[in-house]
C-alpha positions in Angstrom: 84.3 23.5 -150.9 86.8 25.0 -148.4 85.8 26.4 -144.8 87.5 26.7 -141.7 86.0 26.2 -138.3 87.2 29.8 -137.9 84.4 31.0 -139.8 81.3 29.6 -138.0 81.8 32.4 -134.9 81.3 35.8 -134.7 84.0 38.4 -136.3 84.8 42.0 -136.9 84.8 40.8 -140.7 81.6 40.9 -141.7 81.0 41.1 -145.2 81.6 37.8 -146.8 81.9 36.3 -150.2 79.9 32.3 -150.9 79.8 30.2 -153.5 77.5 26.9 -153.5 78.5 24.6 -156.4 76.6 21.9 -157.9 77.7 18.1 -158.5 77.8 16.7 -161.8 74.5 16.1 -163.5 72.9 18.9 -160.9 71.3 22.1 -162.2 70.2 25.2 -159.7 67.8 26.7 -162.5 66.5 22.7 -163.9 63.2 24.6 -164.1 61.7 28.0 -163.9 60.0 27.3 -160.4 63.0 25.9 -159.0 65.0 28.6 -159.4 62.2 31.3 -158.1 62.3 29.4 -154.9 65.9 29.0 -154.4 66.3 33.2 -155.1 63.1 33.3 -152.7 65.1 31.2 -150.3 68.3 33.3 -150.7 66.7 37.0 -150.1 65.3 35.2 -146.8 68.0 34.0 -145.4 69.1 37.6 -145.1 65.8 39.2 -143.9 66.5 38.4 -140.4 69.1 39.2 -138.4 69.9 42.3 -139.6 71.9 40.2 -142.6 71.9 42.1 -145.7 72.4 40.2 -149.1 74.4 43.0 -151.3 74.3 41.1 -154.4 73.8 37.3 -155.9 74.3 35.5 -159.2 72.6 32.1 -159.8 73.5 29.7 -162.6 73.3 26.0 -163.7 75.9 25.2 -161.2 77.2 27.9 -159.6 75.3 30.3 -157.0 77.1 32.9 -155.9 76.0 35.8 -152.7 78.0 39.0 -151.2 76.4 39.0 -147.6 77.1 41.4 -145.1 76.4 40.1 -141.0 76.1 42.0 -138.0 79.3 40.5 -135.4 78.1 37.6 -133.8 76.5 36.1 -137.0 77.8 33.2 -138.7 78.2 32.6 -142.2 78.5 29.0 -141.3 75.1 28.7 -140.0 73.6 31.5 -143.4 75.4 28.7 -145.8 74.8 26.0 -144.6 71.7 26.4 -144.3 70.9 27.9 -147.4 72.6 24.6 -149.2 70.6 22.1 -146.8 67.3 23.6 -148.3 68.4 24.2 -152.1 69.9 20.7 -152.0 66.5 19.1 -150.7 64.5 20.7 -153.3 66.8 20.0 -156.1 66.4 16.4 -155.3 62.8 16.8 -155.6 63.0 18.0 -158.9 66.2 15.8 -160.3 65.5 12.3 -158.7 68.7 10.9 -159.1 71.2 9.1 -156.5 74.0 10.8 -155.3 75.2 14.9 -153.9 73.7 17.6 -155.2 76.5 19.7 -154.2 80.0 19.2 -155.3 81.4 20.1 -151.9 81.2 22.3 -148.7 80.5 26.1 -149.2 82.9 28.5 -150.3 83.5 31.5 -147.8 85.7 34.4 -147.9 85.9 37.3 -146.0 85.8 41.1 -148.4 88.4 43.0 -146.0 88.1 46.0 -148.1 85.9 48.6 -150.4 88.4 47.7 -153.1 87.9 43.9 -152.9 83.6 44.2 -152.5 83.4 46.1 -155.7 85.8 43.7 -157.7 83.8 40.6 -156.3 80.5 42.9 -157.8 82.4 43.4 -161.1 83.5 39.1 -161.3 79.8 38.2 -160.1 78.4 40.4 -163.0 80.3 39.2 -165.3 80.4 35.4 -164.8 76.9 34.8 -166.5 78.9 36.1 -169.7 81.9 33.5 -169.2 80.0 30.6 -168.3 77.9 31.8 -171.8 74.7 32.2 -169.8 74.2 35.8 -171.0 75.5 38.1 -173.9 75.7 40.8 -171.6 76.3 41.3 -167.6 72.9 43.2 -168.0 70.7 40.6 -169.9 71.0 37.9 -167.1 67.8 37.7 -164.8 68.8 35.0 -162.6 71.0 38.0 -159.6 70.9 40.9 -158.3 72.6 43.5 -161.3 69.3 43.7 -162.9 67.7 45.0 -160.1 70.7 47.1 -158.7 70.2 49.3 -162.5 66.2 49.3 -162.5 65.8 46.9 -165.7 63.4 44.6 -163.8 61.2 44.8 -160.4 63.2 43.9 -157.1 60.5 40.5 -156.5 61.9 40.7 -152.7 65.5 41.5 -153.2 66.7 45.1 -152.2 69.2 46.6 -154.2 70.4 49.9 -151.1 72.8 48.2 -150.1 74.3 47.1 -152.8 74.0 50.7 -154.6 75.4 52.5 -151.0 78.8 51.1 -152.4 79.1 53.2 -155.5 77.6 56.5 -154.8 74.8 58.7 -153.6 71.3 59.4 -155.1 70.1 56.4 -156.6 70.4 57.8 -160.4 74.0 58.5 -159.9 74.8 55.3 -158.3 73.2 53.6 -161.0 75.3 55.3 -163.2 78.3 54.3 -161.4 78.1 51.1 -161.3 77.0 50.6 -164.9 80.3 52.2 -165.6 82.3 50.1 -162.8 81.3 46.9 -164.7 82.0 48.2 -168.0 85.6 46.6 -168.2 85.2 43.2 -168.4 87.9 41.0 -166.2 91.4 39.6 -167.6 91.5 36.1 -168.2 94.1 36.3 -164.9 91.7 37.4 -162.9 89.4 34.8 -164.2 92.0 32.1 -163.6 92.5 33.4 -159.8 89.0 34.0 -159.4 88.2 29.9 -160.0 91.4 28.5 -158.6 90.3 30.3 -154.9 86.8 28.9 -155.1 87.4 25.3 -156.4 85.5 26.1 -159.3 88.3 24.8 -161.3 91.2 22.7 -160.1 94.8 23.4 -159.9 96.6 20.0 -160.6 100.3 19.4 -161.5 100.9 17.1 -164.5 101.0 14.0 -162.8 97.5 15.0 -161.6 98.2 15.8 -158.0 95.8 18.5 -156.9 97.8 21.5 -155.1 96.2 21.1 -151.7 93.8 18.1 -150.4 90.9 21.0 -150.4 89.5 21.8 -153.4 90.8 25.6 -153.2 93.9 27.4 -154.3 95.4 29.9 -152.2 94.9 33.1 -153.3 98.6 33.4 -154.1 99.3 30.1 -155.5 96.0 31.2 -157.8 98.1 34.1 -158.6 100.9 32.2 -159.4 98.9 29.6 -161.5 96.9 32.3 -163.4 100.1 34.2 -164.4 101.3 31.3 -166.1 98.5 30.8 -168.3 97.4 27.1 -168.8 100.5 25.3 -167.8 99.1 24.9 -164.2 101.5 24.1 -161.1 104.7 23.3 -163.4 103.7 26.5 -165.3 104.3 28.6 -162.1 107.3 26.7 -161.1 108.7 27.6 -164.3 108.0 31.0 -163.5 109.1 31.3 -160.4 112.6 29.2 -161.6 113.4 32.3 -163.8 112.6 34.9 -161.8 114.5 33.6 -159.3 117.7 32.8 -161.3 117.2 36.3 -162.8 117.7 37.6 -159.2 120.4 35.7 -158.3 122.6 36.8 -161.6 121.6 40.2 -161.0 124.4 42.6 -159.7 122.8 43.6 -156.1 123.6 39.6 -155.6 127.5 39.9 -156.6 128.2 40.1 -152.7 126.5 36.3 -152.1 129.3 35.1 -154.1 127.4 32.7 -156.2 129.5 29.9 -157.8 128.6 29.2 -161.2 128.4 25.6 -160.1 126.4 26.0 -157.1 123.9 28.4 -159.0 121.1 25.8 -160.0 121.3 23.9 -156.4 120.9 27.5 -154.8 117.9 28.3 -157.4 116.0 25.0 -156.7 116.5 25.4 -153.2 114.7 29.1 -153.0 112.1 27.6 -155.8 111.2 25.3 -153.3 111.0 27.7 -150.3 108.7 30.1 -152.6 106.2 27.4 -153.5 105.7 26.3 -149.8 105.6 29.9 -148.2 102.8 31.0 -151.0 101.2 27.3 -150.4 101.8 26.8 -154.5 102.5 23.1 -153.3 104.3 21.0 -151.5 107.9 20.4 -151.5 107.6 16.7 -153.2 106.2 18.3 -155.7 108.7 20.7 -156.4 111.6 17.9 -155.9 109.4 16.0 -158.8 109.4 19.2 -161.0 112.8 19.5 -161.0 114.1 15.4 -161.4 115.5 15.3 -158.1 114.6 13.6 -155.2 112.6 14.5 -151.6 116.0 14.3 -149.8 118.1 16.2 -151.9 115.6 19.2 -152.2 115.4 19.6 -148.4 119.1 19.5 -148.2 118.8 22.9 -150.3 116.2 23.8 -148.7 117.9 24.0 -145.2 120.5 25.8 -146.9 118.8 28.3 -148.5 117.4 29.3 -145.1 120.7 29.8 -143.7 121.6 32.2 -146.3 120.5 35.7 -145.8 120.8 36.5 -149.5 118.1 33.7 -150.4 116.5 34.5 -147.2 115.9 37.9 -148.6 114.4 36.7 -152.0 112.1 34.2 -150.3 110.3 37.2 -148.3 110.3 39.0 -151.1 106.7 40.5 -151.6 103.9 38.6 -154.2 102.8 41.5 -156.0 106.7 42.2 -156.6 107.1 38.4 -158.1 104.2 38.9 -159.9 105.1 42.4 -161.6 108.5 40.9 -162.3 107.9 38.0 -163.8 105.1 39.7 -166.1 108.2 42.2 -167.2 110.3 38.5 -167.5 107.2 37.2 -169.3 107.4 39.9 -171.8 110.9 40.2 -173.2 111.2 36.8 -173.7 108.4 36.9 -175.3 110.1 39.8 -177.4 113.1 37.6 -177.9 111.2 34.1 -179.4 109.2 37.0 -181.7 112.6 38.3 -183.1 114.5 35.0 -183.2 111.4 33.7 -185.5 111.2 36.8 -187.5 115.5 36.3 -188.7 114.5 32.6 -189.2 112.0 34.0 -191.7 114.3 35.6 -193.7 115.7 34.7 -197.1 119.4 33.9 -197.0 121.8 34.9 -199.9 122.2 32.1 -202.3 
């Protein structure tokens, strides 16, 4: 899994999300002892250091920690080794050739309040989606249980965890039982996994959208509004919304030929996908039937346009609200074109 060098010194960030993975065949929890000592092994790593482990969620294949390090720390040197030891003791019990893990860590810095207590709400939740547990609340393999007083803490201290959704203990309880009420959208889902590698962005023709496993968080966002249709899905996307904004009237000054109209479209299509690291521009020239050359032609232009220069730095979450708006009428439309098709005709 993805990591940058950037990562393994000290910074002002410190509150980090991880994700360890497993390789095919591999299984964190293959039996009850196994997994005691890997939880043992994760509520460790943080009792030194002044680290604190905020919350964790183990599974078959997926174990996943919010720590919080004092400036100076590094999260390189907390995963890493935490995935040397789990990955020496799996082998013990699976004594088979090959990884145990499917990759390098996964690390991510929380920036905000907001994005700490959405990583809380995804972790409790993901025992549920990966069919682990009926409930967030039923699975005893992380740190919810705890957090809401359902089972004894066996080591792992639920503070600080609980400091991030109120006062008193009773109330914070009560808090965050209500805070993980809702469970996630399937979007969030999709962005959730495309960031962490935990499942794999790939065009049609199979190329992955970056040599890391990982999707950019925008690129996830792009992906994940398009449902299931993957990098061609979001170019799709993206192609409409884009077209949209060129017919509308704010861009009657470019002077848009009807002729040059698709050229101009592909071109800021193009720019889009690389500036939100969707993929790269071959990709895009592929997408469309056209070739490498051609696409960078209209590429160039595009930047020397001001108009398209405009719609290129246009803002994500603006895309994204647009093209869910787009999303829906034409949705609308296929509904009400199907529903005349239905009806009988006069003989």
């Amino acid at each position: 899994m993805a990591t940058t060098d950037a990562w393994d010194v000290g910074d002002a960030r410190t509150t980090w999300a991880l994700c360890w993975q497993a390789a095919v065949g591999r299984d964190f929890l293959a039996t009850p002892a196994l997994a005691a000592k890997i939880r043992e092994r994760l509520i460790g790593a943080h009792q030194k250091h002044s680290r604190e482990l905020i919350d964790f969620v183990m599974l078959q294949r997926e174990i996943h920690a919010i720590t919080q390090l004092t400036p100076g720390d590094s999260v390189g040197l907390v995963a890493r080794g935490f995935g040397n030891v789990v990955s020496r003791w799996v082998r013990l019990v699976q004594p088979i050739r090959g990884p145990v893990l499917a990759g390098r860590f996964w690390a991510q810095p929380l920036e905000s309040e907001e994005a700490l207590r959405a990583e809380v709400r995804m972790l409790a939740w993901r025992p549920v989606v990966r069919r682990a547990s009926v409930t967030p609340t039923y699975h005893p393999h992380g740190g919810l249980r705890v957090a809401l007083g359902l089972t004894t803490s066996n080591g792992f201290d639920a503070r600080p965890l609980l400091r991030h959704f109120g006062g008193p203990v009773p109330e914070a309880r009560s808090a965050l039982r209500q805070w993980i009420s809702r469970r996630p959208s399937e979007r969030d889902w999709r962005t959730w996994e495309l960031t962490r590698g935990l499942e794999l962005a790939t065009s049609n023709g199979g190329e992955q959208v970056r040599a890391a496993k990982t999707a950019s968080r925008d690129a996830a966002m792009l992906i994940a509004l398009a449902g299931g249709q993957g990098v061609e899905g979001a170019l799709d996307l993206l192609h409409a919304w884009v077209t949209v904004r060129m017919q509308a009237p704010a861009m009657r000054g470019a002077k848009i030929r009807p002729s040059s109209m698709q050229p101009r479209v592909r071109g800021v299509v193009a720019c889009l996908a690389v500036a939100h690291r969707l993929c790269p521009a071959s990709t895009v020239a592929r997408h469309f039937g056209r070739s490498k050359a051609t696409l960078s032609e209209q590429m160039a232009a595009c930047r020397s346009r001001p108009a398209d220069r405009t719609l290129v730095a246009t803002p994500l979450r603006r895309i994204l609200d647009e093209c869910v708006l787009l999303s829906t009428g034409v949705a609308s439309r296929r509904t009400a074109a199907a529903a005349r098709s239905r009806r009988p005709r006069d003989l």
